[in-house]
N, C-alpha and C positions, 0 to 999 in steps of 0.2 A: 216745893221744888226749888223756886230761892234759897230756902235754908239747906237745902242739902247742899248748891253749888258753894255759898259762902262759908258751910262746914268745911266742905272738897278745898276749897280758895287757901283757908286760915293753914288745915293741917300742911297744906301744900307747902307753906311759905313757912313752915316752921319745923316741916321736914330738911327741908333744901336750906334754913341757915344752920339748924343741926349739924347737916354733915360738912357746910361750911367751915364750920367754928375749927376743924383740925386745922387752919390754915394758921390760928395765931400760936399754935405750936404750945400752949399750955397744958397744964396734964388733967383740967377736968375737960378740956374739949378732946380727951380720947372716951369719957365716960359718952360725951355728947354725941356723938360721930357712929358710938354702939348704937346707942340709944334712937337713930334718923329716922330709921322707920315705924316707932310706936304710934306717934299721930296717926300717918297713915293707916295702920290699923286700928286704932281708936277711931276713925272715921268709918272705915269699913265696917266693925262692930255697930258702931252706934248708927250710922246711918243707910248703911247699904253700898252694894258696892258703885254707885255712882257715884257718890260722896268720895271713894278711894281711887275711883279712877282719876274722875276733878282733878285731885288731890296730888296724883302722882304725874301728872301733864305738869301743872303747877310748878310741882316740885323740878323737874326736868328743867321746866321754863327758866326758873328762876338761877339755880345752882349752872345753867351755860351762863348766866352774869358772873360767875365767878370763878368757874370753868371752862377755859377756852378751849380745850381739848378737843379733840375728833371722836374722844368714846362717847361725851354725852348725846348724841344723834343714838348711838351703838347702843345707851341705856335706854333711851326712850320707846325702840322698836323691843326689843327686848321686856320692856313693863308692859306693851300693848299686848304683845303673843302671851304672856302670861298672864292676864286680865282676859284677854279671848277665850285664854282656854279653860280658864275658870268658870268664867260665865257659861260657856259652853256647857262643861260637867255640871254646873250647878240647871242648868235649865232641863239634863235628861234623869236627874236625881228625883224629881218628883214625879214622872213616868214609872218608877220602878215599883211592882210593888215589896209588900215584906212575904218573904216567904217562911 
């Protein structure tokens, strides 16, 4: 359970300097900025999706240090309803059988 939070923790913080990096305006931090969300899903993958939730609070967390904006609040509700609704779909998925 630790290792999932501190997997969630790591991708979090290396999602949110990702999409950072467009800020120094150099032309591989547009490759970086594409690239924000693979952690995240490398966490999801490899560990489940608590690991990706972690992970995308984290990332929220961290990117309002660098974003003073009013959307990151707006992102944050936004990742939640869509991790809700996943989880949701993923919990009636093995209810179903095969026909």
């Amino acid at each position: 359970m630790i290792a999932i939070v501190l997997i969630g923790l790591a991708a979090g913080c290396a999602s949110a300097l990702m999409f950072a990096s467009i800020i120094s305006g150099a032309l591989i931090s547009l490759l970086l900025f594409y690239l924000a969300p693979l952690p995240l899903m490398v966490a999801a993958l490899g560990w489940g999706p608590l690991g990706a939730t972690v992970g995308g609070i984290v990332a929220v967390a961290v990117q309002s240090l660098f974003d003073t904006g009013l959307r990151t609040p707006a992102n944050g509700v936004l990742f939640a309803v869509i991790a809700a609704i996943a989880l949701h779909e993923r919990s009636h998925d093995g209810n179903r059988r095969a026909r």
